[in-house]
SERO-4910 file (N, C-alpha, C, O; in steps of 0.05 Angstrom, whole numbers):
BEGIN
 pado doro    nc1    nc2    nc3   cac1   cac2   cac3    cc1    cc2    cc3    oc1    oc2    oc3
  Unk    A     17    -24      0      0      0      0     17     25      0     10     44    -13
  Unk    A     41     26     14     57     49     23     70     47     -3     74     69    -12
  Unk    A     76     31    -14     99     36    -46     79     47    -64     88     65    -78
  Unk    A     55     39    -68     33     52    -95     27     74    -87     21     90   -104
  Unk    A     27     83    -59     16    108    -60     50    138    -65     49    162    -71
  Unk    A     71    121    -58     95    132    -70    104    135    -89    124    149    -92
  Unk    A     90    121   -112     96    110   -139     75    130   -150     71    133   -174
  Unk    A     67    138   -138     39    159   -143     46    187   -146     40    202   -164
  Unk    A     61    190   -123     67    214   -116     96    222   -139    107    242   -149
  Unk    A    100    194   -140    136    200   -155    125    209   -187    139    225   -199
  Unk    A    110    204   -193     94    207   -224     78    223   -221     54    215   -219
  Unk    A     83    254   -221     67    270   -225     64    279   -252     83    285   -266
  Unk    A     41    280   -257     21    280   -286     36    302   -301     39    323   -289
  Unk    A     46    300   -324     59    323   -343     40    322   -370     27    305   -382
  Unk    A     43    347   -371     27    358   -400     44    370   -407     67    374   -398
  Unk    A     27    380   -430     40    389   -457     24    416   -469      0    416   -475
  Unk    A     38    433   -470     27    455   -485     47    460   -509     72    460   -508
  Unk    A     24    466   -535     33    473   -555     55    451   -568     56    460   -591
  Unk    A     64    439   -568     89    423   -572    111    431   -546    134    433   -556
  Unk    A    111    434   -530    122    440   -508    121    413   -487     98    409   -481
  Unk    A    138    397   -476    134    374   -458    136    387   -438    152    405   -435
  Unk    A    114    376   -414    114    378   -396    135    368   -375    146    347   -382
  Unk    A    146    380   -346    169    362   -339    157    353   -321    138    364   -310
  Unk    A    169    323   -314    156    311   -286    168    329   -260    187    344   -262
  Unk    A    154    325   -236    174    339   -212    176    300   -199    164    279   -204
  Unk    A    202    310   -178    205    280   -173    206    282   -151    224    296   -142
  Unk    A    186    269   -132    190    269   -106    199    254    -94    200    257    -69
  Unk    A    211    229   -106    225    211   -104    243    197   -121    239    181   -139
  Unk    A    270    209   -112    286    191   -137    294    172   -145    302    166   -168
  Unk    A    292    159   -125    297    123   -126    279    116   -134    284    100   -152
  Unk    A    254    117   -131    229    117   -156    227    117   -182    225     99   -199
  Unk    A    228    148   -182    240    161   -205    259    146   -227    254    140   -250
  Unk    A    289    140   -210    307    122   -229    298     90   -232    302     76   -252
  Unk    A    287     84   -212    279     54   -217    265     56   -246    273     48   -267
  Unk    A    232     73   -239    219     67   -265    227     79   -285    216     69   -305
  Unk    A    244    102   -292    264    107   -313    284     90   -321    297     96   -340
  Unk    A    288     71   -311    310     55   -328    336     66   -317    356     51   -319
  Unk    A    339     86   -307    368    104   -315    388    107   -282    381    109   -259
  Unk    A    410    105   -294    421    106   -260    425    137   -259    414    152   -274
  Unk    A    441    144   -240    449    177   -234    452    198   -255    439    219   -255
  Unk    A    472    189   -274    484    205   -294    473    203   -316    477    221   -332
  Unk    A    458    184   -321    440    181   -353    420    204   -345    412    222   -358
  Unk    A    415    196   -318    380    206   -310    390    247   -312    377    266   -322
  Unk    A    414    247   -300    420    280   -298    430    289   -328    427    311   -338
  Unk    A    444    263   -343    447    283   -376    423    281   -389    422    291   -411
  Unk    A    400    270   -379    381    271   -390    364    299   -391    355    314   -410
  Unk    A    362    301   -355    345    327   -354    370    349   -359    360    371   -360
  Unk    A    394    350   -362    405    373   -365    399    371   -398    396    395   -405
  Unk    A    396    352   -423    381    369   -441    364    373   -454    365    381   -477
  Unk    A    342    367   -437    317    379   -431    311    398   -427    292    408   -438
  Unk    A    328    411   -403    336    432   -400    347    453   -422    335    475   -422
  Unk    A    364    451   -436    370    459   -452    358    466   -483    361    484   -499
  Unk    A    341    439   -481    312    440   -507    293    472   -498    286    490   -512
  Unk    A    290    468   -475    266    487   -460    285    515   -467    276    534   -479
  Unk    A    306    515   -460    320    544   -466    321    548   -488    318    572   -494
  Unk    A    324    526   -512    321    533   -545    293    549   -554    289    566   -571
  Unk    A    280    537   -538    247    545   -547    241    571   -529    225    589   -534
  Unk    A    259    569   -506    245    599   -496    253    626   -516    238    645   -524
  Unk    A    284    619   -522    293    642   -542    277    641   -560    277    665   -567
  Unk    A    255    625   -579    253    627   -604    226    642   -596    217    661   -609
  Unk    A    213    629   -565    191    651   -565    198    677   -556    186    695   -567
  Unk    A    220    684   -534    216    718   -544    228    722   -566    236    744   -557
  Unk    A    235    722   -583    239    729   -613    213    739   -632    210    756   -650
  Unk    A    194    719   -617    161    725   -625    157    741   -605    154    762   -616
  Unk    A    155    745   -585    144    763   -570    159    787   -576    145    806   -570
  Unk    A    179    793   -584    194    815   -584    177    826   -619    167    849   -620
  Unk    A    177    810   -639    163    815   -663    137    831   -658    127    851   -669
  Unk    A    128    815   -636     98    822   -642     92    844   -617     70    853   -613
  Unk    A    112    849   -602    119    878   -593    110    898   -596     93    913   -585
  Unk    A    137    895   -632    140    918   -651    118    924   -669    116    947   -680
  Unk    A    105    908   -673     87    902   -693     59    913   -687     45    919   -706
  Unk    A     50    915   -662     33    921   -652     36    951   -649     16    964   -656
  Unk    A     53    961   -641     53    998   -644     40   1015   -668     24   1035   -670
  Unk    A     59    992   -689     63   1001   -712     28    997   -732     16   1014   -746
  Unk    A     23    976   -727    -12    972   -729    -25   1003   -719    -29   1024   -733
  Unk    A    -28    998   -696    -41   1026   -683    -34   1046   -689    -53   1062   -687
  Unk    A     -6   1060   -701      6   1079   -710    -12   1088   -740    -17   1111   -746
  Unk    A    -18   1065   -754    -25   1064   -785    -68   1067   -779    -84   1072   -797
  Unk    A    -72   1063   -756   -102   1061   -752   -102   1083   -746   -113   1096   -764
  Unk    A    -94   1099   -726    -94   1127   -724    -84   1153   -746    -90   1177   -748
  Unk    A    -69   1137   -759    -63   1157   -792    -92   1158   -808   -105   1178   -813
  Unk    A   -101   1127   -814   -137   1128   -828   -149   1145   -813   -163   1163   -824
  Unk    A   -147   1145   -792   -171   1152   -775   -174   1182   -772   -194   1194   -763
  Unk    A   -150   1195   -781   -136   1223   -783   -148   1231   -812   -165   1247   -817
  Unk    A   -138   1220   -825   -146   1220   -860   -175   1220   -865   -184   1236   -882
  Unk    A   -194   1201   -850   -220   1204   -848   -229   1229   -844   -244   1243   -858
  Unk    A   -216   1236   -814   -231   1261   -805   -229   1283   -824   -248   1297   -827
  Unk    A   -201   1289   -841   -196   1313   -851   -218   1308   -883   -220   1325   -901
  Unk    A   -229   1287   -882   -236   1275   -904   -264   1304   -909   -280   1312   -893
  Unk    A   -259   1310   -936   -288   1323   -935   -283   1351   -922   -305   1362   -922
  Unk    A   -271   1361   -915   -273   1384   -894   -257   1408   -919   -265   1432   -918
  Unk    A   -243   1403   -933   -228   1420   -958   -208   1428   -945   -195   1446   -955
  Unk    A   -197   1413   -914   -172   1431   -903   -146   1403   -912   -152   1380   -908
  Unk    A   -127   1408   -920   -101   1399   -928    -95   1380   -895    -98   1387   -872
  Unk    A    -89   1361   -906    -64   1349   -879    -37   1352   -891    -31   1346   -914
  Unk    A    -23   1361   -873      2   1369   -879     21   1349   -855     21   1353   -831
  Unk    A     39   1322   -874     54   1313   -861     77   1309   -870     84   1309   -893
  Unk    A     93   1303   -847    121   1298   -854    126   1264   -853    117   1249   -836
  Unk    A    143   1257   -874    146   1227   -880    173   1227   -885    185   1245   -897
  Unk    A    192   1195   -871    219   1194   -876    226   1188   -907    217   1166   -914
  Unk    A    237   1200   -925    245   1195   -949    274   1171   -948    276   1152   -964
  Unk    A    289   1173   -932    299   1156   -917    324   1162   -892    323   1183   -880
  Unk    A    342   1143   -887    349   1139   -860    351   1178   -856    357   1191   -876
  Unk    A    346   1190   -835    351   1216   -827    338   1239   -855    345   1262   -857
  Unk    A    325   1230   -869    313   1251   -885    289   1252   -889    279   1234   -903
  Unk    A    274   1273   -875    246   1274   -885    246   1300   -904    261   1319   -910
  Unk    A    214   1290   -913    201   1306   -937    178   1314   -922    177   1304   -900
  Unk    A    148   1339   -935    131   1345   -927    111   1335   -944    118   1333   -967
  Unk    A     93   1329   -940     67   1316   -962     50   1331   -959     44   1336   -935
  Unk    A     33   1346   -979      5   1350   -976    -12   1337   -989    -13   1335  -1014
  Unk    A    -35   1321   -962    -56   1304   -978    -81   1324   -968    -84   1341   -950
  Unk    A    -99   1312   -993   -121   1326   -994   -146   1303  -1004   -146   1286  -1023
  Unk    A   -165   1308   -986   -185   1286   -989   -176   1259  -1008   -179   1256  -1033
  Unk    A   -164   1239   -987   -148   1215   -992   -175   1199   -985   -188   1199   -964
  Unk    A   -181   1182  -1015   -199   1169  -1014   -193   1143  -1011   -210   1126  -1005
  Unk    A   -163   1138  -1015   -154   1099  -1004   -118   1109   -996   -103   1128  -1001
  Unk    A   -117   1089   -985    -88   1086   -981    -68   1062   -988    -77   1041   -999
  Unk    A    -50   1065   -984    -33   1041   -993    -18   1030   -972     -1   1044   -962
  Unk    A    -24    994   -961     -5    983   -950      9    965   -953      4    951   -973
  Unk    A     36    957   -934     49    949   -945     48    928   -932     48    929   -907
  Unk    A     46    900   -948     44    880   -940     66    873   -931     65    863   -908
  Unk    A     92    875   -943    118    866   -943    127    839   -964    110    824   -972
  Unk    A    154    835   -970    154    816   -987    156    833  -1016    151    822  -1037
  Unk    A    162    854  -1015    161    881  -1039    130    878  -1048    127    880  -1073
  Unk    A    108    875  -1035     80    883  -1044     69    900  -1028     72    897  -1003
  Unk    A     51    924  -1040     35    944  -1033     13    939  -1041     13    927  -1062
  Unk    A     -7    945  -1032    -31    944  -1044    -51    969  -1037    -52    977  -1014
  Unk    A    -67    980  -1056    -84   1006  -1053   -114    995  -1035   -127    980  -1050
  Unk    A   -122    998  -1020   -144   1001  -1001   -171   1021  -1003   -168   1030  -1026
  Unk    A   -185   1027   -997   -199   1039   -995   -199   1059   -958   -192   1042   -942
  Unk    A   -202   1076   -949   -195   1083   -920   -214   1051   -902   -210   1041   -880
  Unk    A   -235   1046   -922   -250   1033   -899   -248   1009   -887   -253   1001   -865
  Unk    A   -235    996   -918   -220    969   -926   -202    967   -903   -203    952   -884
  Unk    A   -182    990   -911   -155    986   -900   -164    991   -858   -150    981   -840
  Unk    A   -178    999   -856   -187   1006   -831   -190    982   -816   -176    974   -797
  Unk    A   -212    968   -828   -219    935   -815   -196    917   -824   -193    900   -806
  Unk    A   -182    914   -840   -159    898   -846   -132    903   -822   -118    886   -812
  Unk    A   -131    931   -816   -118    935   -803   -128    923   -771   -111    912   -757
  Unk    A   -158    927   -762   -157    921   -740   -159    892   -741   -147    879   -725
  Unk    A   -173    882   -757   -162    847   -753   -146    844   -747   -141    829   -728
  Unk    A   -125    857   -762    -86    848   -749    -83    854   -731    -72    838   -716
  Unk    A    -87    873   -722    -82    881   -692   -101    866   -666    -96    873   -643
  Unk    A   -116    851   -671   -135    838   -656   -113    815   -658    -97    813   -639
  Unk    A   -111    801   -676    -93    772   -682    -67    781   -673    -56    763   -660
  Unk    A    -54    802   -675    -28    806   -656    -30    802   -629    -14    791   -614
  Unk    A    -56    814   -622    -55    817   -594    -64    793   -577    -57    789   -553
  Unk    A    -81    776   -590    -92    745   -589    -55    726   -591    -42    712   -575
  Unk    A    -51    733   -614    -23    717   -612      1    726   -588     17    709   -581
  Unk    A      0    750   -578     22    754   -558     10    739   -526     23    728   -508
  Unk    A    -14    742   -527    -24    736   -505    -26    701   -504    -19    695   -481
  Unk    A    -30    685   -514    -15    658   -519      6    657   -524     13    634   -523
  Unk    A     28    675   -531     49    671   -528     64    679   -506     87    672   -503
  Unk    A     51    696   -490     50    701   -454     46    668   -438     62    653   -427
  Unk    A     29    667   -443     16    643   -430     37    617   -439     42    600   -423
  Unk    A     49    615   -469     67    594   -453     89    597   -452    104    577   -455
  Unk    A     99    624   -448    134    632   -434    128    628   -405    145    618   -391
  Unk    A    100    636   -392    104    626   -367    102    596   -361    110    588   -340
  Unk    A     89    578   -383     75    552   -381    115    545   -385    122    528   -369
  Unk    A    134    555   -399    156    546   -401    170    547   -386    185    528   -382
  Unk    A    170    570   -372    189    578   -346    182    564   -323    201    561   -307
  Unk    A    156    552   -316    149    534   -305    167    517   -305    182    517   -286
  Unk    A    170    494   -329    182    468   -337    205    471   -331    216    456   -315
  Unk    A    216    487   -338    256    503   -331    252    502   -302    258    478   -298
  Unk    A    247    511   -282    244    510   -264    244    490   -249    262    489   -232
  Unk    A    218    462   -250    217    446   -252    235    423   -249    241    407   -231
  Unk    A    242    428   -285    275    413   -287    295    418   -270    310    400   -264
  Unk    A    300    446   -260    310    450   -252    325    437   -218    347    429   -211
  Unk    A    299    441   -202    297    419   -185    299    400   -186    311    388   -167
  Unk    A    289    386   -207    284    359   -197    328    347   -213    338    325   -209
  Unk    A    336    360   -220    362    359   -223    380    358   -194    395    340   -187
  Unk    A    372    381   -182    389    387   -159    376    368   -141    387    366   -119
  Unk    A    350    349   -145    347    330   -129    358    302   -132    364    284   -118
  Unk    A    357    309   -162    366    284   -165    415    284   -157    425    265   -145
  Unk    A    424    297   -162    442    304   -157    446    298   -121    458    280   -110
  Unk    A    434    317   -111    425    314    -86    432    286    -69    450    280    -52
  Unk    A    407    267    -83    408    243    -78    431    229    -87    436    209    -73
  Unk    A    443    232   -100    466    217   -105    491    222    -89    509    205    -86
  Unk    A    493    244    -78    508    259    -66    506    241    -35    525    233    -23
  Unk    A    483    239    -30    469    227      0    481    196     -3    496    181      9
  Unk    A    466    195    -21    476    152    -28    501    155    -25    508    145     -4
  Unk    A    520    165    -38    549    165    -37    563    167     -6    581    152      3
  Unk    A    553    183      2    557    188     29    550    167     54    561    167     76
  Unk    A    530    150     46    518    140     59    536    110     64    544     99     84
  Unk    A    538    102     26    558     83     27    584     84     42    591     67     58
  Unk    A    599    111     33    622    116     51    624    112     87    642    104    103
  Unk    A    596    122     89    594    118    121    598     85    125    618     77    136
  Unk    A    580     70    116    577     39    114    597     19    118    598     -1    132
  Unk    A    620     34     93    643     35     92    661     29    107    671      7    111
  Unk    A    668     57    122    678     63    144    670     40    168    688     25    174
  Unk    A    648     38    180    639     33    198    649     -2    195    661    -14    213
  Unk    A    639    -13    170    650    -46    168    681    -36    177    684    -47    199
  Unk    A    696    -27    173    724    -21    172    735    -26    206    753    -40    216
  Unk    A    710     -2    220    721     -1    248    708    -32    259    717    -40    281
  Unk    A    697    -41    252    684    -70    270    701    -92    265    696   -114    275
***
């Protein structure tokens, strides 16, 4: 009864998000290595690169999070330009702006009742819009940026979790080996003095 309910505790339930593995925590390592197959050092190069998997993937997500950052200003930046262009829309007064011609040079523009605009998809394509088109196209993206950062929140922490995790259950497992070793030595010793 006392080993199943330890064998219980040693197997705590791991999931998976996104393609992300879940890590076990081990509350028992002699458990742990029994039903792993693995003695000390398989079991610790194991989780050390696991560990190391989880750090590959954390960089690649802030790389996305850092994208979709930038990306998101720059949305809102281009919704508030329509939304500017609308207003002056019809009124017979000029918007007068300044735009980078490039690195450190700007130019002045005068637009006058701008009936579409042009964005830039990227990939060298532009495409002409209408203000109203380009308005809802724009806020879709900006809805789907903000939908995509926010799952991509949710599993840097679901990751940092697992790092963590691993992390422990390393220094436990280490731990324990450290203890066994010691323990033998005592054993050791002690047949020695009798």
């Amino acid at each position: 009864m006392a080993s199943s309910s330890s064998t219980a505790a040693a197997t705590a339930t791991t999931t998976e998000r996104r393609g992300i593995p879940g890590a076990q925590f081990v509350e028992d390592v002699e458990i742990y290595l029994n039903q792993s197959g693995l003695d000390v050092n398989s079991a610790l190069s194991f989780l050390q690169e696991r560990l190391q998997q989880y750090k590959v993937v954390e960089m690649k997500l802030l790389a996305q999070q850092r994208d979709l950052q930038a990306k998101i200003p720059d949305i809102e930046k281009c919704l508030d330009v329509i939304a500017t262009l609308q207003a002056k829309k019809g009124t017979g007064e000029p918007l007068i702006a300044d735009f980078e011609v490039s690195e450190g040079i700007y130019s002045q523009a005068r637009i006058e009742d701008a009936e579409s605009v042009c964005l830039w998809l990227g990939a060298n394509v532009m495409l002409e819009y209408s203000c109203e088109e380009a308005s809802d196209l724009l806020q879709k993206n900006l809805d789907n940026a903000k939908a995509s950062l926010e799952v991509l929140v949710a599993d840097l922490l679901f990751l940092r979790d697992q790092v963590t995790i691993t992390q422990v259950t390393i220094a436990r497992v280490y731990n324990w080996d450290v203890h066994q070793k010691r323990r033998m030595r005592e054993a050791v010793t002690a047949e020695k003095d009798s």
